[in-house]
PDB file with one MODEL, atoms N, CA, C and O in Angstrom:
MODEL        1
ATOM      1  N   UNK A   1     126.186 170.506  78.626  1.00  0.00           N
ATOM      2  CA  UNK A   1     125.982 169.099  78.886  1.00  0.00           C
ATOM      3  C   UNK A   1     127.265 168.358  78.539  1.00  0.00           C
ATOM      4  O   UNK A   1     128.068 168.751  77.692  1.00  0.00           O
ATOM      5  N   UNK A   2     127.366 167.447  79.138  1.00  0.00           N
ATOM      6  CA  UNK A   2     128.529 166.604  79.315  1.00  0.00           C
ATOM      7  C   UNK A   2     128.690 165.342  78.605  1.00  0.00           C
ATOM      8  O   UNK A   2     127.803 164.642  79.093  1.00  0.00           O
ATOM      9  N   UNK A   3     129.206 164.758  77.878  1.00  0.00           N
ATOM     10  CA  UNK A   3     128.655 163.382  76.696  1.00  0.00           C
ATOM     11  C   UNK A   3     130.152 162.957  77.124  1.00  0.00           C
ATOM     12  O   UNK A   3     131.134 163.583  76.724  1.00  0.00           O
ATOM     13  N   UNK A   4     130.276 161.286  78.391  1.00  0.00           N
ATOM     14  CA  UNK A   4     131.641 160.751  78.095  1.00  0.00           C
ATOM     15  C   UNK A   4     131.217 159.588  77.028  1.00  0.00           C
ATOM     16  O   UNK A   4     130.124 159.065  76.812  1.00  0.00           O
ATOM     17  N   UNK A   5     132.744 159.350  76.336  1.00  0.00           N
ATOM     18  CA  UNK A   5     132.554 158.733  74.869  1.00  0.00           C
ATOM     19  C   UNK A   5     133.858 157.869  75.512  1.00  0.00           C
ATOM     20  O   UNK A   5     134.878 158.475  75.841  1.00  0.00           O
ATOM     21  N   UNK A   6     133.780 156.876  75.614  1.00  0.00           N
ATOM     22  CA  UNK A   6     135.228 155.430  75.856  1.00  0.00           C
ATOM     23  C   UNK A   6     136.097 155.776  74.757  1.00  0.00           C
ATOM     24  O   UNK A   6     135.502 156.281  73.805  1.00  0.00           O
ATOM     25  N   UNK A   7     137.407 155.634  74.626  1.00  0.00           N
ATOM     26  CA  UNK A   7     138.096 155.333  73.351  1.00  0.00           C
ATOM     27  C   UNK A   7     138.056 154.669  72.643  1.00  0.00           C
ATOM     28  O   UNK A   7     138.711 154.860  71.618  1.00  0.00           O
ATOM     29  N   UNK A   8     137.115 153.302  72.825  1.00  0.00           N
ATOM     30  CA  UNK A   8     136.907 152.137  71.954  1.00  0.00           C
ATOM     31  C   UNK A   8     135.795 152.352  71.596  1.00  0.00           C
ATOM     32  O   UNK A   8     135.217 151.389  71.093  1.00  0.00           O
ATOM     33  N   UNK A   9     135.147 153.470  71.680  1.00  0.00           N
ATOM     34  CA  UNK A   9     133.886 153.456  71.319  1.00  0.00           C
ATOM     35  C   UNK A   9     133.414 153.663  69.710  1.00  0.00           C
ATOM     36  O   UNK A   9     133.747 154.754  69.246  1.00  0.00           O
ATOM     37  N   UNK A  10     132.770 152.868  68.907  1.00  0.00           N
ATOM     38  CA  UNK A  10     132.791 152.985  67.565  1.00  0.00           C
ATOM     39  C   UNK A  10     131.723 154.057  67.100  1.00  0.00           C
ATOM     40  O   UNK A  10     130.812 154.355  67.872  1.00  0.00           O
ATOM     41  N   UNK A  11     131.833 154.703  65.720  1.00  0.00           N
ATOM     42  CA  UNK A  11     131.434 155.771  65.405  1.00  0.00           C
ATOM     43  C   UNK A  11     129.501 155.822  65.348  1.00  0.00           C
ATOM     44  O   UNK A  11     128.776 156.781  65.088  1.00  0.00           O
ATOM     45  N   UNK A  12     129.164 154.515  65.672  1.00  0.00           N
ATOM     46  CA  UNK A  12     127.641 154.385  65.434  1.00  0.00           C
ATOM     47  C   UNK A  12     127.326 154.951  67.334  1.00  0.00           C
ATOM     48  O   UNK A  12     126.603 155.877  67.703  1.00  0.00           O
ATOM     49  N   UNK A  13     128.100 154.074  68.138  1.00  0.00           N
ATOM     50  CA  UNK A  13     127.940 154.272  69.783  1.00  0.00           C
ATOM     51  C   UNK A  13     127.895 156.451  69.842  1.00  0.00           C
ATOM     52  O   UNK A  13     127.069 157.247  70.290  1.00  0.00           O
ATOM     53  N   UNK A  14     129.281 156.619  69.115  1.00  0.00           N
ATOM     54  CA  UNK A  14     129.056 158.064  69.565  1.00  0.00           C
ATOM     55  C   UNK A  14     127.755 158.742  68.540  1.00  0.00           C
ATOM     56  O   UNK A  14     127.406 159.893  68.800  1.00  0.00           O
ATOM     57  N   UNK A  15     127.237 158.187  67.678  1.00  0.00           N
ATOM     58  CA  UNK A  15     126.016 159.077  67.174  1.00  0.00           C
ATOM     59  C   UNK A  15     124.990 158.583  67.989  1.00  0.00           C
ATOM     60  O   UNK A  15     124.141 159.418  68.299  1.00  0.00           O
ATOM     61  N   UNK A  16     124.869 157.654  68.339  1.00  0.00           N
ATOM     62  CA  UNK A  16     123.680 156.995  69.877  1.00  0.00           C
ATOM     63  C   UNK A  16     123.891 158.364  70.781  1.00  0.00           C
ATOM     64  O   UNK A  16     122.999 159.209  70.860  1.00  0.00           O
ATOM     65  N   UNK A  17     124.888 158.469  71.311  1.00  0.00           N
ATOM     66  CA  UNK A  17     124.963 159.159  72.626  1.00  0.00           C
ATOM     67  C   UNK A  17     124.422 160.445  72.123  1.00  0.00           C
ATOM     68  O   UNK A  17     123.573 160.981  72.836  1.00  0.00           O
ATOM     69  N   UNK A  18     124.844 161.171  70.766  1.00  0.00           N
ATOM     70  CA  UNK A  18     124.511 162.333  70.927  1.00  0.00           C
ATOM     71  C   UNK A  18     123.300 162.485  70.202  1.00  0.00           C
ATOM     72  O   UNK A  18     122.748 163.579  70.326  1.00  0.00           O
ATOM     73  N   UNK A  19     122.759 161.634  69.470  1.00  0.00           N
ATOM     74  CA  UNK A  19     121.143 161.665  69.823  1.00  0.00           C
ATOM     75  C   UNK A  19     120.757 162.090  70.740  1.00  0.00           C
ATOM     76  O   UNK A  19     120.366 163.212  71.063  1.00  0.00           O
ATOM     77  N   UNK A  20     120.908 160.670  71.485  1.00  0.00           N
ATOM     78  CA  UNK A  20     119.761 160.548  73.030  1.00  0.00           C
ATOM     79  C   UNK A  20     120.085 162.206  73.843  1.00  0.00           C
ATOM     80  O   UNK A  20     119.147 162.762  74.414  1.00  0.00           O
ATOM     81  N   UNK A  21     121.180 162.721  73.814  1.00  0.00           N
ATOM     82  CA  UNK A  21     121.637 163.537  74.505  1.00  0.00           C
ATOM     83  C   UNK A  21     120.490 165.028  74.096  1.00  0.00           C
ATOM     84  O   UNK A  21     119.805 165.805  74.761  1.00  0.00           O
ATOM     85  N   UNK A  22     120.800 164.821  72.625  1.00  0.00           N
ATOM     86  CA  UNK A  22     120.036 165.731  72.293  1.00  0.00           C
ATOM     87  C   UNK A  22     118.833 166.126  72.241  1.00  0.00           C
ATOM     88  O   UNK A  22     118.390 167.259  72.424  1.00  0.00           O
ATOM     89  N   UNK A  23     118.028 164.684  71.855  1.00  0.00           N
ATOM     90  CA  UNK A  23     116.076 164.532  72.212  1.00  0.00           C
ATOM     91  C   UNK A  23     115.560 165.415  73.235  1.00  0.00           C
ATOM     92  O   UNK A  23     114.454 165.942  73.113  1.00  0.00           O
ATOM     93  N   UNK A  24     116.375 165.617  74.330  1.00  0.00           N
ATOM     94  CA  UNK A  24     116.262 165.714  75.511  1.00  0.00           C
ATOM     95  C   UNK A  24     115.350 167.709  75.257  1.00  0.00           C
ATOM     96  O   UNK A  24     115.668 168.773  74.723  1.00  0.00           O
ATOM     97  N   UNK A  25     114.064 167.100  76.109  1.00  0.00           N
ATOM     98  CA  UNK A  25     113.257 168.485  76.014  1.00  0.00           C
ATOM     99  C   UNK A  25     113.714 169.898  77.083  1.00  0.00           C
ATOM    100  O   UNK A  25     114.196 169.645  78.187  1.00  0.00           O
ATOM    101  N   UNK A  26     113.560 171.015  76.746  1.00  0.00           N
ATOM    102  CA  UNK A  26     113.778 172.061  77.691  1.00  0.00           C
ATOM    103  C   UNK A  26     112.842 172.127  78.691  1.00  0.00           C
ATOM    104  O   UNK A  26     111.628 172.230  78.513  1.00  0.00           O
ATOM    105  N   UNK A  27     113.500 172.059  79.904  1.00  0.00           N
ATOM    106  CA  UNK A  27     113.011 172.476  80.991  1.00  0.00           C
ATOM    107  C   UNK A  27     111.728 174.093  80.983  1.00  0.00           C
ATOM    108  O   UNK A  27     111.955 174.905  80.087  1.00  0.00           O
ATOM    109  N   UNK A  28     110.841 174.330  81.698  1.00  0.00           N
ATOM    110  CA  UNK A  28     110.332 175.593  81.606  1.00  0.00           C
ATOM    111  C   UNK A  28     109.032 175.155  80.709  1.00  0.00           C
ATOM    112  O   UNK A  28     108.641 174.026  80.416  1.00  0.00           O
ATOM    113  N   UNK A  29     108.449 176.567  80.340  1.00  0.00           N
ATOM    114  CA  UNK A  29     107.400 176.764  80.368  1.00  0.00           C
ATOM    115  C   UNK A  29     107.307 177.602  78.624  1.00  0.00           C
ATOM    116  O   UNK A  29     107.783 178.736  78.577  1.00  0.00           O
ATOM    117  N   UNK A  30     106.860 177.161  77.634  1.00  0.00           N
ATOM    118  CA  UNK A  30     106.865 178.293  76.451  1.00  0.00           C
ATOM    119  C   UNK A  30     106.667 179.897  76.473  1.00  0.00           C
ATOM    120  O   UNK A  30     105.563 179.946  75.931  1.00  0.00           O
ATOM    121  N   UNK A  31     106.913 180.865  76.667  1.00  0.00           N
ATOM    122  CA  UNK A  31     106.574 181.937  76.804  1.00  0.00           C
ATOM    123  C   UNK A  31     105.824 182.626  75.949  1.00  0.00           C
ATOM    124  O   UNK A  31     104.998 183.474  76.289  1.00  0.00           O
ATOM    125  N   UNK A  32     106.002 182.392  75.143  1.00  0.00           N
ATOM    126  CA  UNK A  32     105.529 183.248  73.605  1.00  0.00           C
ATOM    127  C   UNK A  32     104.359 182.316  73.296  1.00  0.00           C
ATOM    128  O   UNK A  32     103.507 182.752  72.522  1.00  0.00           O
ATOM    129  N   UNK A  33     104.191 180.961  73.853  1.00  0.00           N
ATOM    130  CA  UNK A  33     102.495 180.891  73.819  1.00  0.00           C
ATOM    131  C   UNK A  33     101.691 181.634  74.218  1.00  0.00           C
ATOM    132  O   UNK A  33     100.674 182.151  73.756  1.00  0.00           O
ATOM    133  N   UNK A  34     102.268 181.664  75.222  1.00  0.00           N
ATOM    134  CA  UNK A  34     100.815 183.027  76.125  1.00  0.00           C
ATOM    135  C   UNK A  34     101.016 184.093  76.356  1.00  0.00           C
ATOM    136  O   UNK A  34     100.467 184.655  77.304  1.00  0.00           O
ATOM    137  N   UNK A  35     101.990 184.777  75.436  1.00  0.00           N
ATOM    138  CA  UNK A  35     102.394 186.127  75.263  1.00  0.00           C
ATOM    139  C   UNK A  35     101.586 186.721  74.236  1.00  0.00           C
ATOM    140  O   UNK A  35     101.363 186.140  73.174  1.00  0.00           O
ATOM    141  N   UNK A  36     101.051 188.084  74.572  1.00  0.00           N
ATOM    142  CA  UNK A  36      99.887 188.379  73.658  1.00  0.00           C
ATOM    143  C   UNK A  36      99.046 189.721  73.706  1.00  0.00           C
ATOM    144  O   UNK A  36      99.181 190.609  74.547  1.00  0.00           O
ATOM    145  N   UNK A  37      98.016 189.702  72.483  1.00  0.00           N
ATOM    146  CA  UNK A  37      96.503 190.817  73.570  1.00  0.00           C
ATOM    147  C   UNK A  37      95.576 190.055  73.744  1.00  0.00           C
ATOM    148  O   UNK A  37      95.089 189.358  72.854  1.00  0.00           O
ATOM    149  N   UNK A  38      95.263 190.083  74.738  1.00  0.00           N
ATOM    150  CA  UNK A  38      93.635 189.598  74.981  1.00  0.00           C
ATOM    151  C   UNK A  38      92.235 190.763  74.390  1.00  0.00           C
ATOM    152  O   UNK A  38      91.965 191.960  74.485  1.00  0.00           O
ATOM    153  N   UNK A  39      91.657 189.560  73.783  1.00  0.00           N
ATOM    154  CA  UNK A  39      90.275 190.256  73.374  1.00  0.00           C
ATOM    155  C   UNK A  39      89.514 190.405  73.949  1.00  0.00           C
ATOM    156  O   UNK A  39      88.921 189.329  74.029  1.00  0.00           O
ATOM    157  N   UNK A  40      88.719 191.610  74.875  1.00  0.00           N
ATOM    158  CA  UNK A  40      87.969 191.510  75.432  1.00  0.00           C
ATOM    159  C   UNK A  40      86.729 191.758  74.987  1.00  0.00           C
ATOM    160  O   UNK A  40      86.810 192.231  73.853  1.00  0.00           O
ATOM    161  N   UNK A  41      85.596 191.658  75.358  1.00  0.00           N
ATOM    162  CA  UNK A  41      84.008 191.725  74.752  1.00  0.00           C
ATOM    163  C   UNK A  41      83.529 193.015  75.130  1.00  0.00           C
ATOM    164  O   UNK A  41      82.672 193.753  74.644  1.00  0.00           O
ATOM    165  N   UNK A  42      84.469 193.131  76.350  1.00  0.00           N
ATOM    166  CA  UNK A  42      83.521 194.511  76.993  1.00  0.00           C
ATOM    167  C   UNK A  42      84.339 195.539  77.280  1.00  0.00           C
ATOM    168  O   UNK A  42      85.509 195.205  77.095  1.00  0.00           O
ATOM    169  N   UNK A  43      84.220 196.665  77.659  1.00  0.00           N
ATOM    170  CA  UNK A  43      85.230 197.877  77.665  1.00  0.00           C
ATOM    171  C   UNK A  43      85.979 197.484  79.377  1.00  0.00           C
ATOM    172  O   UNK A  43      85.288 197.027  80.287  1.00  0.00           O
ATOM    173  N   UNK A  44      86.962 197.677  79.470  1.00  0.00           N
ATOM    174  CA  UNK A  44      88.053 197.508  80.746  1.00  0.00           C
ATOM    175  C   UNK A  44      87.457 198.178  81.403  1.00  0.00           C
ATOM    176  O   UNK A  44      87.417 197.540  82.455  1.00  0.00           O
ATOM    177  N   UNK A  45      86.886 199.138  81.565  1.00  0.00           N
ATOM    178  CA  UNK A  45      86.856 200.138  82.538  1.00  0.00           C
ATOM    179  C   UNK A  45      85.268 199.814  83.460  1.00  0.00           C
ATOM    180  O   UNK A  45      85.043 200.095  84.637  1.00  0.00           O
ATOM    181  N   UNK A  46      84.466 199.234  82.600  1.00  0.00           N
ATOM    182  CA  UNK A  46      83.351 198.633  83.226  1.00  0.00           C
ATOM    183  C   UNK A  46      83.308 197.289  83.512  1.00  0.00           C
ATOM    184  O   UNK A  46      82.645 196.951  84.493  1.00  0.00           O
ATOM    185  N   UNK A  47      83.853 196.483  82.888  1.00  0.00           N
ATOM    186  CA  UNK A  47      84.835 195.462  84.005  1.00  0.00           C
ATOM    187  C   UNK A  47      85.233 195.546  85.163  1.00  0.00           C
ATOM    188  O   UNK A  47      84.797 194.854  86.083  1.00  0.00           O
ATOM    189  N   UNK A  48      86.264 196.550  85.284  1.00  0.00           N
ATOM    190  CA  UNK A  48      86.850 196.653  86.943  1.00  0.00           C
ATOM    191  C   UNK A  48      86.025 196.908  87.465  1.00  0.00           C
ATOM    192  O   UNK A  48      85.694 196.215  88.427  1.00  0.00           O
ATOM    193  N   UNK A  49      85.323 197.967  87.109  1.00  0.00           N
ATOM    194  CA  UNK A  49      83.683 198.337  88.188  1.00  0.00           C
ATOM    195  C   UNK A  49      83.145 197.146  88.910  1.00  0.00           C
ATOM    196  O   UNK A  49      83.160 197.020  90.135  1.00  0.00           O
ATOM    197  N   UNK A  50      82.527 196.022  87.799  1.00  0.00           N
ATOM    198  CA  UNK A  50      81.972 195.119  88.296  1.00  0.00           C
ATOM    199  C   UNK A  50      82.958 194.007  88.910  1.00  0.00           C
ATOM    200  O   UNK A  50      82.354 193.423  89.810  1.00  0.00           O
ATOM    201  N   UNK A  51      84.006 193.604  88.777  1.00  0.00           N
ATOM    202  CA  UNK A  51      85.186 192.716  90.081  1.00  0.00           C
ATOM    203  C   UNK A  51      85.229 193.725  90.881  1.00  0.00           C
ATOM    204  O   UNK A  51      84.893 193.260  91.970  1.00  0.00           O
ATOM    205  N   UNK A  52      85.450 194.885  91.006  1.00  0.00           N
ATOM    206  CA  UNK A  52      85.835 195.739  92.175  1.00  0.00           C
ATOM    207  C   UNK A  52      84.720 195.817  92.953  1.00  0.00           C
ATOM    208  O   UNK A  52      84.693 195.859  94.183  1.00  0.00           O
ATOM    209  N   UNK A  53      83.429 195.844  91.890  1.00  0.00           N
ATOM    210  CA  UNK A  53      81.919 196.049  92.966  1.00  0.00           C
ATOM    211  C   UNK A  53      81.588 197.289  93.320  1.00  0.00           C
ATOM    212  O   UNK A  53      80.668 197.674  94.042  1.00  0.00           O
ATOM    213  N   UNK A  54      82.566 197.991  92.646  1.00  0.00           N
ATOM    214  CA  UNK A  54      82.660 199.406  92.801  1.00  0.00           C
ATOM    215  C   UNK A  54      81.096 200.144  92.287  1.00  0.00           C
ATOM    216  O   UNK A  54      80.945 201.365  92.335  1.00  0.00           O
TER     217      UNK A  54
ENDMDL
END
């Protein structure tokens, strides 16, 4: 990221800029929220049976 700063700019203006600059949230999606095991109730294998219809 790019921060222009004037030469007259006094030392309170450049801690403004690189605040605001910084607040600034990441783009995307958390990963490691929904990175994981899932608990299931019932055994996998009789699961697929019943979505598959098998």
């Amino acid at each position: 990221m790019t921060i222009i700063i004037d030469k007259n700019a006094s030392a309170a203006d450049v801690e403004k800029q690189i605040k605001k600059a910084s607040k600034k949230k990441a783009k995307g999606f958390d990963a490691l929220k929904h990175a994981g095991k899932v608990r299931w109730e019932q055994d996998p294998l009789t699961y697929q049976h019943e979505v598959r219809g098998e």
